[in-house]
N, C-alpha and C positions, 0 to 999 in steps of 0.2 A: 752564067748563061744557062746551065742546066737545070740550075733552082727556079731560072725565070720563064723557063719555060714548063717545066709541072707543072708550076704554079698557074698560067697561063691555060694549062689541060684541066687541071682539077679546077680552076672557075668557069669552065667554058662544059666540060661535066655538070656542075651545079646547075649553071644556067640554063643545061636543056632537059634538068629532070633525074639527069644518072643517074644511079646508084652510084657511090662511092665506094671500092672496096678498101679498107682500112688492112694491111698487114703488120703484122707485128714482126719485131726478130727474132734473133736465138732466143732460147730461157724465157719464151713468151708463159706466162703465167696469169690467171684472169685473176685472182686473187685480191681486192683492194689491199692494200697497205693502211697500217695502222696508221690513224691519225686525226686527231679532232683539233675544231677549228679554238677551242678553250679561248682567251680573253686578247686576242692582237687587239691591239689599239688601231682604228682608221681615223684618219683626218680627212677634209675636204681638201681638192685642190683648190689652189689662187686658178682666177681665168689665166690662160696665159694663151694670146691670140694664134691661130694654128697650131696652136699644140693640145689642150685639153679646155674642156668646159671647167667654168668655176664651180666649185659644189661638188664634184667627182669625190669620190670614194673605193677605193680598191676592197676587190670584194675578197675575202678570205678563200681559198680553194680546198688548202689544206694546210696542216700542222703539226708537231709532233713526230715529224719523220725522222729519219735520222740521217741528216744531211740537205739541203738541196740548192744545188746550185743549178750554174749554167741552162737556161731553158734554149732553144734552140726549134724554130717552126720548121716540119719536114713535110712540104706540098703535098704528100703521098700517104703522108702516116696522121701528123697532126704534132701537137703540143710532146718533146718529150725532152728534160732535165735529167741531171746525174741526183743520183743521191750516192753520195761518196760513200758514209759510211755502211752501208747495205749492198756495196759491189757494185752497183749497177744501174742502168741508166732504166726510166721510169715512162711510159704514155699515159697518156691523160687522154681518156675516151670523151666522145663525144654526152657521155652523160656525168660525167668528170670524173668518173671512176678510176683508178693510179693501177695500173698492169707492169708488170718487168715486159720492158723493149730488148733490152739485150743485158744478161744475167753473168757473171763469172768474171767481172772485172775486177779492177786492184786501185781502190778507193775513186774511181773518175770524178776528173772537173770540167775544165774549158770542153768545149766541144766545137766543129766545124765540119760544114759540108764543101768540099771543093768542085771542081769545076766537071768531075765523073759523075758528081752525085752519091761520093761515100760522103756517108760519118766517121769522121776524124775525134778522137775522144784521148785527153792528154791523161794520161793514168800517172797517181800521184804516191802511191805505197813503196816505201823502202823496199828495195830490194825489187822492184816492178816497174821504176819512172819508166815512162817511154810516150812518144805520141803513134800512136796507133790507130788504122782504119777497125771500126770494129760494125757495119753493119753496110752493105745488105751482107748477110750469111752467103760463106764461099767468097768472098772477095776480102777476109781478113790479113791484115798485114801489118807490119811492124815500120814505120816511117824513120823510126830515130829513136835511141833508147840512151850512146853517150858521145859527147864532144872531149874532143884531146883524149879520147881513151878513160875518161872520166865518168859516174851516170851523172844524169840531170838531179836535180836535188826535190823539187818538187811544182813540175810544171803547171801551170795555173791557167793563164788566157789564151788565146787561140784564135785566128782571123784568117782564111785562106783565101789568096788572088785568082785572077783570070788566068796565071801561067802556069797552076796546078801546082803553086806554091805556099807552105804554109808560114807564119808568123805565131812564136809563141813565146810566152815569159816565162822565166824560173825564177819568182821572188827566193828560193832559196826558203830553210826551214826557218823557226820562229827560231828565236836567239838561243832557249836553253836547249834546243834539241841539239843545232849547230854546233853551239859546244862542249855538249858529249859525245858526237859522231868524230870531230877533229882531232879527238883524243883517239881514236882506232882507224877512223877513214879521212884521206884527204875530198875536200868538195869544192864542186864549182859555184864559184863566185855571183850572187845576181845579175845576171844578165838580159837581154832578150836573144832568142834566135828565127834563124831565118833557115827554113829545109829546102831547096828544090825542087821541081820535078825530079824523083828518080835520082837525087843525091843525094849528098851528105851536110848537116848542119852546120849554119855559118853561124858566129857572134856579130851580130848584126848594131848592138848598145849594149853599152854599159854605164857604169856607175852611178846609177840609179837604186837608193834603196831597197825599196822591194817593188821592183817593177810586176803589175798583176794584171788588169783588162788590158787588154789590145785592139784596134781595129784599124779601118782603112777607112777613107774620103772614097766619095763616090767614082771619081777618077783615077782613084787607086794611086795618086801621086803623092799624096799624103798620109803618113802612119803616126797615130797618135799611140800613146802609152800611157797607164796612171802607176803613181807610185802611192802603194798603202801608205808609208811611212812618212811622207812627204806632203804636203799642202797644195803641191803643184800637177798638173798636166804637161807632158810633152810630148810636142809634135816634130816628125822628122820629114826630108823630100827622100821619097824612094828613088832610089837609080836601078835605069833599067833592069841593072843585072839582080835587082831585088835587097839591094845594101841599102841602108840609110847615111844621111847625109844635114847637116843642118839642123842640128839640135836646137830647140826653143823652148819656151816657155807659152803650152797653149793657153792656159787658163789658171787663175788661182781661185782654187776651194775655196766655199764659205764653210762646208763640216767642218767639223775641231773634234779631236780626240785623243787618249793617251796614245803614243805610236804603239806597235805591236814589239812586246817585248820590254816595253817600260823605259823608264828616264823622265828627263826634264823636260823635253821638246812637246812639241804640239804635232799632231797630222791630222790628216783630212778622213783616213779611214777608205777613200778611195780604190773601187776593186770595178767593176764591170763595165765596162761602155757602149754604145751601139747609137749607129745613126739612123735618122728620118729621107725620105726621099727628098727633101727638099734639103738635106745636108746637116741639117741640128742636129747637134750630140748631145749624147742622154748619159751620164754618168751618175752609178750607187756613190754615195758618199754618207758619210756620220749624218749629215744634215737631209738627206731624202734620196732625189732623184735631183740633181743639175742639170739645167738646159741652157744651152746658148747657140748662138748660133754658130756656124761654118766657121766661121772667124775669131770666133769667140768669145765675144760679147753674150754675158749674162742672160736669159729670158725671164727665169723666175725657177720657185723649188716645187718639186709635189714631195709631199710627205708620204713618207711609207715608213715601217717600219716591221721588223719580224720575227719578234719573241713579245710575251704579255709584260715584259721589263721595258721595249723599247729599243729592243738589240737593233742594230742596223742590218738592211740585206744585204747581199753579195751580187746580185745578175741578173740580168734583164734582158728581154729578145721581144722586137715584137713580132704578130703572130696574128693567127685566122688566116680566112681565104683572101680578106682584103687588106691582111698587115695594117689593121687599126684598132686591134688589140696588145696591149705593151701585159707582159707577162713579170711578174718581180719574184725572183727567190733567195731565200738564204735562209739559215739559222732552221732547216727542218718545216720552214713553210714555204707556198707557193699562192701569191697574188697575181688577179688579174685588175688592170682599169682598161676603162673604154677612151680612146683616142679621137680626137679631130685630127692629129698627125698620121701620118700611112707612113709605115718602116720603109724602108729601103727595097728597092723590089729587087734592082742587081745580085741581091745575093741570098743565101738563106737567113741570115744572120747578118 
């Protein structure tokens, strides 16, 4: 509600001429970040009806960062992603120039705006997990750092409701870090959780290999999950009280990959997801970007990719004044394509 109404003032600003003032956060710094756009591979998209023109090509933004994930549109500010390894969360100016938004973090990923109009930024450094409000300045706060007395192990996705409630995953470390941690520290198991307003973290799912993107159905009755390690989507019915219930199988992945951590299995590579206003899910996967619809019936793939090898991205938000801008990061780059689909306006993300 609070995202949808900026939004609402900032196009309604445009439309009669404003000025727009742009604030930045803490640790604002004008400084670009180092980063040249060197050899990403772009492909065209397939047409796929309301969603993209055929012949689309995501344009390079940047590359060579170190880190980038999670992009996340903030009505107010504009375009801004974590770059994990660099501390700290990034804006992208209106002439695309990369500034620090807020500086002095502990590796951030996922990100979320809830229903105040903070950013929510899950911090992922040993010795630091926690999900924390980290922006506007002066309204900083610690949301959740351990369950059973335990820390979180390394939080990753992130979705927050109407009830001032957030949703986030701990795929948990990659295998060999795991276990040399278990040899000195006991650790919590992959899970999802579930914070409240002004409480404490619930285990909302489990046993789920590395459970990592999270989000909601436009009615917020439905919470999807992807598992890295796994080939599958799962969709769950929230209950009131903000628990999941009814476990499924949303969709099966067309990416194929070695899982994370190695063996004989296949997985899909699966990390980010976000919907369209009209309810289509957009999942990173090995294989591109997956769209289907509400239901989950297939639409087609767009290709992305984001190292000059071919690495796959991690995260994707759409984005601009009119959310028909879909935004792609991972591997130290940041892609834009242009959209016939419009993000979800319900929310900021």
């Amino acid at each position: 509600m609070i995202a949808r109404r900026y939004l609402r003032l900032f196009n309604l600003a445009l439309a009669c001429g404003m000025t727009v003032t742009v604030v930045a956060g803490s640790g604002t710094a004008q400084t670009p970040a180092p980063a040249t756009t060197g050899s990403i591979r772009v492909q065209p998209s397939p047409d796929i009806a309301g969603v993209i023109k055929g012949g689309t090509q995501p344009q390079v933004i940047a590359a060579g960062l170190n880190g980038a994930d999670d992009p996340i549109w903030l009505p107010t500010v504009g375009l801004v992603f974590a770059e994990p390894n660099a501390n700290r969360i990034v804006q992208l100016s209106d002439n695309d120039t990369l500034m620090t938004f807020v500086g002095d973090l502990r590796a951030p990923l996922g990100m979320t705006v809830d229903r105040e109009g903070r950013l929510i930024s899950l911090q992922s450094a040993a010795g630091y997990t926690s999900v924390r409000v980290v922006w506007p300045a002066g309204k900083e706060a610690v949301l959740a750092e351990r369950f059973q007395g335990l820390p979180f192990s390394r939080p990753n996705g992130i979705v927050s409701d109407q009830k001032g409630g957030v949703y986030f995953s701990d795929p948990g470390l990659a295998p060999p870090q795991e276990a040399e941690l278990r040899k000195t520290q006991q650790r919590l198991p992959p899970a999802v959780y579930y914070v409240p307003r002004g409480g404490e973290p619930i285990q909302v799912a489990d046993g789920i290999a590395r459970p990592n993107g999270v989000h909601l159905s436009r009615d917020e009755k439905t919470f999807y999950v992807n598992d890295t390690n796994g080939i599958e989507s799962f969709a769950f019915d929230v209950t009131p009280d903000g628990r999941l219930s009814n476990r499924r199988v949303f969709v099966t992945y067309a990416g194929r990959t070695p899982p994370l951590g190695g063996g004989s299995s296949v997985a899909s590579g699966a990390d980010d997801l976000v919907i369209d206003n009209d309810g289509r899910v957009y999942s990173i996967t090995a294989a591109g970007i997956e769209v289907f619809t509400e239901s989950g019936q297939p639409l087609g793939i767009i290709p992305v990719t984001c190292t000059p090898a071919g690495a796959r991205c991690q995260a994707l938000a759409f984005g601009g004044p009119d959310k028909r801008t879909l935004y792609v990061a991972g591997n130290g780059t940041l892609l834009r394509l242009q959209m016939v689909a419009q993000g979800f306006m319900g929310r900021a993300k």
